[in-house]
C-alpha positions in Angstrom: 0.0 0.0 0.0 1.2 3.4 -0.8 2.3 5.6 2.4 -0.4 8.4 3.6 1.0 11.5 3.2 0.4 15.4 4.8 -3.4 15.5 6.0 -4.2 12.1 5.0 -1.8 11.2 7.1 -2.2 13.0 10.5 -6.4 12.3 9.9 -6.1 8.5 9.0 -3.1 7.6 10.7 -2.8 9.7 13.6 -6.4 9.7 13.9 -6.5 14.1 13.8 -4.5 13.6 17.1 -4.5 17.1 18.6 -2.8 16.8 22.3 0.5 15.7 21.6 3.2 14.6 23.9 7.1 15.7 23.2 9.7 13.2 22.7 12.0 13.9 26.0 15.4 12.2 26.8 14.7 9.5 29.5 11.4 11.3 29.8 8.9 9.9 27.4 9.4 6.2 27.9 6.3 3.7 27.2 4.8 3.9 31.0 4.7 7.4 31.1 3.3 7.6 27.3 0.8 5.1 28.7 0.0 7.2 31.3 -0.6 10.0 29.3 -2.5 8.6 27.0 -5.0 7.3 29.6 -5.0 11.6 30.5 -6.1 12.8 26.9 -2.8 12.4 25.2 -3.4 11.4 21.5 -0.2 11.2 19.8 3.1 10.3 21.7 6.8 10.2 20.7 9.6 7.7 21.7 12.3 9.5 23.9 15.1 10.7 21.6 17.1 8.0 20.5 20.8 7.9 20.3 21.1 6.7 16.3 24.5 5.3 17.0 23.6 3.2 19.9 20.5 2.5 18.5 21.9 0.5 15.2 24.8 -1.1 16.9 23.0 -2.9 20.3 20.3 -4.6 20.4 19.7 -4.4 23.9 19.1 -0.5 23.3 16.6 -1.2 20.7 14.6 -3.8 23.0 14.7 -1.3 26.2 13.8 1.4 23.9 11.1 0.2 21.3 11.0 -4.0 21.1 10.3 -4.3 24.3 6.6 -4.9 24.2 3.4 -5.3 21.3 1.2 -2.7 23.5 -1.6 -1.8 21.2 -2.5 0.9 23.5 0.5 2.6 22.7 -0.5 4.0 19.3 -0.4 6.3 17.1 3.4 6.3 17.7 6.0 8.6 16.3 10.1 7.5 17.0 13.4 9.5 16.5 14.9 6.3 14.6 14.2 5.3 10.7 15.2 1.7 9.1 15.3 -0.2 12.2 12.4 1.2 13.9 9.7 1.4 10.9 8.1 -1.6 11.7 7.5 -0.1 14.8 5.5 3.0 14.5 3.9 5.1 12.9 5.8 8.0 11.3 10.0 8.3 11.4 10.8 12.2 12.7 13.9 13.9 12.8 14.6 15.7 15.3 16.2 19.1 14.5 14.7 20.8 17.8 17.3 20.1 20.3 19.5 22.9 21.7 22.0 21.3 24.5 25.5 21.1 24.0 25.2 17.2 23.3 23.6 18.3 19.9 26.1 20.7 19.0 28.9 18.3 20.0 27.1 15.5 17.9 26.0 17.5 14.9 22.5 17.1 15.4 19.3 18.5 16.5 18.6 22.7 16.5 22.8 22.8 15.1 21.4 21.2 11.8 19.1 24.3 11.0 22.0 26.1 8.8 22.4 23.3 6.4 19.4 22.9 4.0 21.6 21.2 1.7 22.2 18.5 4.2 18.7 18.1 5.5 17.1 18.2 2.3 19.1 15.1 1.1 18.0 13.6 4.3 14.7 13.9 4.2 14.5 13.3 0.5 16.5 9.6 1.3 14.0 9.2 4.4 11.0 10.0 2.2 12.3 7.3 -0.7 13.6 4.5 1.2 11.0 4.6 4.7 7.8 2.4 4.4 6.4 5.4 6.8 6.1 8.8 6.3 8.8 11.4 7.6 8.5 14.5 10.0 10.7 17.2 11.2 10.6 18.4 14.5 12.2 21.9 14.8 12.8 25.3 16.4 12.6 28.9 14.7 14.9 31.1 13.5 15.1 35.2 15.1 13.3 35.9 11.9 9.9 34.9 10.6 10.8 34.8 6.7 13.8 32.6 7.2 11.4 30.6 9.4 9.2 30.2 6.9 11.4 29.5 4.3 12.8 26.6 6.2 9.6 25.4 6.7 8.7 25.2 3.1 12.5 23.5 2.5 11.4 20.7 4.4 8.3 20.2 3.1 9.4 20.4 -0.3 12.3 17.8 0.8 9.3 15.3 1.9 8.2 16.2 5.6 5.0 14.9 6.3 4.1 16.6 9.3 5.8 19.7 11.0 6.3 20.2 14.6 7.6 23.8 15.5 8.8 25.1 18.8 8.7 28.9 18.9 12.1 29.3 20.2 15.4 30.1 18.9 18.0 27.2 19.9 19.8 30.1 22.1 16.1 30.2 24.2 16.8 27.5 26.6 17.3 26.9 30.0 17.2 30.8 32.6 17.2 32.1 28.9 13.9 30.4 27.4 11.7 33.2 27.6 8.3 33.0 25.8 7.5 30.7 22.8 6.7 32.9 19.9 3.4 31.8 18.1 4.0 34.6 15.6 6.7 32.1 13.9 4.4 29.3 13.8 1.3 31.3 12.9 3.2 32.1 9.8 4.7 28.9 9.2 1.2 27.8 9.5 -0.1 29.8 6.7 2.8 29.0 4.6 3.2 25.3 4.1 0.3 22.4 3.4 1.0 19.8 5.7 -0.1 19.6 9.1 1.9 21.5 12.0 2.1 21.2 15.4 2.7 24.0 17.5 5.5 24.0 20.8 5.7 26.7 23.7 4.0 28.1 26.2 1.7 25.3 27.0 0.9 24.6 30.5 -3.0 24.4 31.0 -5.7 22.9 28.6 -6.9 26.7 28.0 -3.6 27.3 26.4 -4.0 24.6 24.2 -7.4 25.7 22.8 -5.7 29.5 22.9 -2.9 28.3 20.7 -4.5 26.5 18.1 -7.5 29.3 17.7 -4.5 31.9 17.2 -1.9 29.8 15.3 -4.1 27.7 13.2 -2.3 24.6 13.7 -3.5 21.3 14.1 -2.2 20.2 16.9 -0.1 20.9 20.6 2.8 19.4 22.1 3.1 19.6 25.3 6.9 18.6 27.3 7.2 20.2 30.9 3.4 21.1 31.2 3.0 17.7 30.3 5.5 16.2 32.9 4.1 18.2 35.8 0.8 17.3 35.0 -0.1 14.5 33.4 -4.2 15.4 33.4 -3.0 18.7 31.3 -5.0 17.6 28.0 -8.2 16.0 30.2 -8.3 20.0 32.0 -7.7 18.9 35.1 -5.5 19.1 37.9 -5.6 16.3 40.4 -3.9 15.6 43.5 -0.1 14.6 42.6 0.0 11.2 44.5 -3.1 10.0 42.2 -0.7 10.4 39.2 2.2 9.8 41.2 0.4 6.1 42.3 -1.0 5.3 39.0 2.4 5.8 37.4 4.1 4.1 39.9 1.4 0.8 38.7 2.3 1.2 35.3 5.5 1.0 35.7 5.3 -2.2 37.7 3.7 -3.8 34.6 6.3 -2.2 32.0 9.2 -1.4 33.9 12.2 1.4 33.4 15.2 2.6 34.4 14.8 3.5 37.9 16.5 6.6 36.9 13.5 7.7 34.4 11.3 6.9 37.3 13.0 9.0 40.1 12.9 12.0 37.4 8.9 11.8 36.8 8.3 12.1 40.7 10.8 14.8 41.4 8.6 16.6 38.6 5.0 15.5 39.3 6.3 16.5 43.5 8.0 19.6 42.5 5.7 22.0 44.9 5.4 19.8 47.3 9.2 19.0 47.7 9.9 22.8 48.4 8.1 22.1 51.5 9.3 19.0 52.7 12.5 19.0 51.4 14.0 16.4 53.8 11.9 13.9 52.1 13.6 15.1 48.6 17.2 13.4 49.8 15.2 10.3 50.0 13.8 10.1 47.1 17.3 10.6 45.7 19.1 8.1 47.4 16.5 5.3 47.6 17.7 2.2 45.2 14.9 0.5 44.6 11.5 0.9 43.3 9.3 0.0 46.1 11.8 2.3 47.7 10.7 5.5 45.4 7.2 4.4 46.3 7.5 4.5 49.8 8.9 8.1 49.7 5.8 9.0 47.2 3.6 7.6 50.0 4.7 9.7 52.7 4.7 13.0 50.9 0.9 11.8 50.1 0.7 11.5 54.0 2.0 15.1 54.4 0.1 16.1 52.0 -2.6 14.6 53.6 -1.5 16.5 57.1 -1.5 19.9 55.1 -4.9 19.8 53.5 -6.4 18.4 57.0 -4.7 22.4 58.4 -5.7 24.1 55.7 -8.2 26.8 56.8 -10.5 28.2 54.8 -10.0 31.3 52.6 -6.2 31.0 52.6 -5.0 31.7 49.5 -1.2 29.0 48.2 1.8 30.7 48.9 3.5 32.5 46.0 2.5 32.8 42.7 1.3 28.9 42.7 -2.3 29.2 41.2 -2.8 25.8 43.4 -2.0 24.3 47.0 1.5 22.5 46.6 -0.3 19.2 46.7 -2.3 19.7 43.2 -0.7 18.8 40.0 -0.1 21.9 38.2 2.6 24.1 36.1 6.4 24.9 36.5 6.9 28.5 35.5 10.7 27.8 34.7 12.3 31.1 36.6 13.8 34.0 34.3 17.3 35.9 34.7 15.4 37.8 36.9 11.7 38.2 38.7 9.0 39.4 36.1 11.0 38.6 33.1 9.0 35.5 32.1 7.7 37.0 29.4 11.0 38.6 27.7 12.2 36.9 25.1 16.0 35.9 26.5 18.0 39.0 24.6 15.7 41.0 26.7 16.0 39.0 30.0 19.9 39.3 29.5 20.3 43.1 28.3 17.8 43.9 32.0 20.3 41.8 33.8 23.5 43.7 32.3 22.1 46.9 33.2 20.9 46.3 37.0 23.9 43.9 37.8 27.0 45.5 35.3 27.7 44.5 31.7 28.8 40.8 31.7 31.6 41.4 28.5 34.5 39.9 28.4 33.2 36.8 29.7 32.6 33.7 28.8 29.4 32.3 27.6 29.6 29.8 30.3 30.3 32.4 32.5 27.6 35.0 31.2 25.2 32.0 32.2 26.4 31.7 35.2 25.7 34.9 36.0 22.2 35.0 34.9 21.2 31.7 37.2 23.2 33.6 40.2 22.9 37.6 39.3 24.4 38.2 42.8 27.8 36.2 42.5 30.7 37.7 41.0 32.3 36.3 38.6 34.8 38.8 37.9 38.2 37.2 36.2 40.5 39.6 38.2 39.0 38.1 41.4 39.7 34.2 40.5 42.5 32.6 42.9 46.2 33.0 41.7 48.3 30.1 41.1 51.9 29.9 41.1 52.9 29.1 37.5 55.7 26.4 36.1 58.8 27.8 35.5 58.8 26.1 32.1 55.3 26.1 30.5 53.1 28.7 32.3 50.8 26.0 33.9 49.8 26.1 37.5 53.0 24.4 38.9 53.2 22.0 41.8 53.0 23.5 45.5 55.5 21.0 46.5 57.4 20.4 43.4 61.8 20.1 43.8 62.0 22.2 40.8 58.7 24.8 40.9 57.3 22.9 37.3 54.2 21.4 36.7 53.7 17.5 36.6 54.4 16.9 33.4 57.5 19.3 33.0 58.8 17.6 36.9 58.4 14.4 35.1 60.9 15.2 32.3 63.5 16.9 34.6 63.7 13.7 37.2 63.6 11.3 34.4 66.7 13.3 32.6 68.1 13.9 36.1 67.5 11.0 37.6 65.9 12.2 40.1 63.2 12.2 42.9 60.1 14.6 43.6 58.0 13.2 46.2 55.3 16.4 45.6 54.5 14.5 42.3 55.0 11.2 43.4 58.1 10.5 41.2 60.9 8.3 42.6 63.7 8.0 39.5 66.6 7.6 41.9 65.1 5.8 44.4 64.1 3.0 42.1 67.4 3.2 40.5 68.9 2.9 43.5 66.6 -0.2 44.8 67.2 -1.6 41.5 71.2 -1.7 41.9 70.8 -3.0 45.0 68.8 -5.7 43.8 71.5 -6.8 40.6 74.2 -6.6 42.9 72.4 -9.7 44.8 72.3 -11.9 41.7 75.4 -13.8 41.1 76.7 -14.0 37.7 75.1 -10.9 36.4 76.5 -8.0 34.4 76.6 -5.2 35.9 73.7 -2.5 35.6 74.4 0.1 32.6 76.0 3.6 33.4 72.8 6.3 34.1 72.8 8.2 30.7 74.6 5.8 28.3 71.0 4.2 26.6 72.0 0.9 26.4 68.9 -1.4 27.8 68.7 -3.1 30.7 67.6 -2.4 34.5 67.5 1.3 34.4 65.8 1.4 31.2 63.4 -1.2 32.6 62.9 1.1 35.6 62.4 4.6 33.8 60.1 2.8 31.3 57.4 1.3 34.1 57.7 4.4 36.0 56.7 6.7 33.0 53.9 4.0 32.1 
């Protein structure tokens, strides 16, 4: 049979899935997609997979994807292609993701200048895949080159286009707000089906964004993860969630790693109150372990609500008690800046807290997650450099170098610096000692000459 594509595709396929969840490293696995599904979730994506690992062990393709027939788990979109078409529904590539593990792989949002590349891609995906393609990305600062990306990829063979409203630079204190100008227009420009990305956290913004954008669908990632009811419009106690997950998972199990993660999320509010129980949830080892923990923030919880009086309003901005399942509001460079995009967040910073030039972008980071630590250069700890190379030297170096420099000297020298551990003449000296115990040997070669033998032997091991 000849693949669906573009609107046949998301209304046959995908069944005009609507409420979508993001694929999430370690995030998205099949309990929680079960989970979310049972919540209103329509469409769900694999985690992303690491292509590499993903082709060359099986094991990571049976943890990840062949691990069980679960009919409930469909429609079904993966971050693979060959080896995972019998497995799902559509093949996406993911050119969203902004982290340095991207950038290092040549992947993800870093992909976005090469249309060259990603059109061959696509057009290789679209030929040889028995299921249709789609592209997963993030925008570009302006809306025409946005736009014209989109309609690359389509033209290339995408099937389906997910975009998040943010640059890959918006990310982490810099994220800012999603901007559903860009996928309004993207939208209007291409004719296959988009999903929109950004700024979702209730079910109101949901219908909001697709009566502005047009689109025909919403992913949801965080608002997803820290409540699971998002798409259903409700927001339930967290240890409802945090028990029926906790079921699921006994019946399709995970890392214990992915598990931990979902319940410092779904507890988040609740864990900046009883924060001694949030060193137990990380150190516990086991599964029924993580459970118990859940069960007695549910009994604190429990304690709270049975205190609560009446007419008190949560504390802070929390639209809920710390106890109902409800939205994140990842915290800006500074209070009130949530809706700046992150130039803005970072030019208000510079001006109240000094201009941050001259550093790093690490550092400039830094700065914006703690606006009241200095990290002024000039103010960074002196070292005392090596006499040969510059490099901070040894504080109780013989000869005032650095390891590696000491290690040349003693070896040419023959010679011992116990600050670095190296013992040339001692084991020379223990090694003499040891020849001139064994009858009818020849005597140990002169230090210097280079012919083999014990000293050689010696030097050698002690370099290794």
């Amino acid at each position: 049979m000849p693949k669906l594509q573009g609107f046949e595709f998301w209304s046959r396929t995908l069944r005009g899935a609507r409420h979508v969840v993001a694929p999430m490293v370690d995030q998205s696995e099949l309990a929680w997609r079960l989970l979310s599904r049972r919540h209103g979730a329509q469409l769900c994506y694999t985690p992303m997979l690491h292509a590499q690992v993903f082709v060359r062990d099986a094991n990571y393709r049976k943890e990840n994807l062949y691990c069980d027939v679960c009919p409930e788990d469909r429609p079904l979109i993966v971050q693979a292609a060959f080896l995972a078409q019998d497995y799902c529904d559509a093949i996406d590539l993911n050119l969203g993701c902004p982290q340095m593990i991207a950038k290092r792989g040549h992947y993800g949002a870093f992909l976005q200048e090469e249309w060259d590349l990603l059109q061959r891609m696509i057009q290789l995906a679209h030929e040889k895949l028995s299921v249709p393609v789609t592209c997963k990305i993030r925008v570009f600062p302006e809306i025409d080159k946005t736009v014209r990306y989109a309609q690359m990829l389509e033209k290339a063979g995408c099937q389906l286009l997910t975009v998040h409203g943010r640059t890959k630079e918006q990310k982490g204190p810099l994220s800012g707000a999603a901007s559903w100008e860009h996928i309004k227009a993207v939208r209007k420009a291409v004719a296959i089906p988009v999903f929109a990305n950004g700024n979702i956290r209730s079910l109101q913004d949901v219908e909001r964004c697709i009566q502005d954008t047009g689109v025909q669908g919403v992913m949801s990632a965080e608002g997803n993860l820290h409540n699971p009811a998002l798409f259903e419009g409700r927001s339930p106690a967290v240890w409802e969630l945090a028990e029926e997950y906790l079921d699921i998972v006994r019946l399709h199990p995970c890392p214990l790693s992915c598990v931990r993660a979902h319940l410092f999320k779904l507890w988040h509010h609740t864990l900046q109150v009883h924060q001694q129980l949030r060193d137990e949830l990380a150190k516990v080892k086991t599964l029924e372990g993580i459970a118990a923990v859940s069960h007695a923030l549910k009994l604190r919880c429990q304690e709270d609500m049975s205190r609560q009086e009446e007419g008190v309003q949560p504390a802070g901005d929390l639209p809920f008690f710390h106890w109902i399942c409800q939205p994140y509001v990842r915290p800006g460079p500074r209070e009130g800046s949530k809706e700046n995009c992150g130039g803005c967040s970072k030019r208000a910073l510079e001006e109240e807290e000094g201009s941050t030039e001259g550093l790093s972008k690490n550092k400039q980071k830094k700065q914006l997650r703690n606006p009241h630590k200095t990290f002024d250069p000039s103010l960074k700890p002196k070292y005392a450099k090596c006499d040969q190379c510059g490099n901070p030297k040894g504080n109780r170096c013989v000869f005032n170098l650095c390891r590696g420099c000491c290690k040349k000297r003693a070896f040419k020298e023959t010679a011992d610096c116990p600050g670095h551990g190296l013992l040339f003449k001692t084991k020379l000296e223990k090694s003499l000692a040891w020849k001139g115990t064994q009858p009818g040997r020849q005597e140990p070669p002169q230090v210097g000459s280079g012919a083999p033998g014990a000293f050689s032997e010696v030097i050698g091991s002690a370099l290794a």
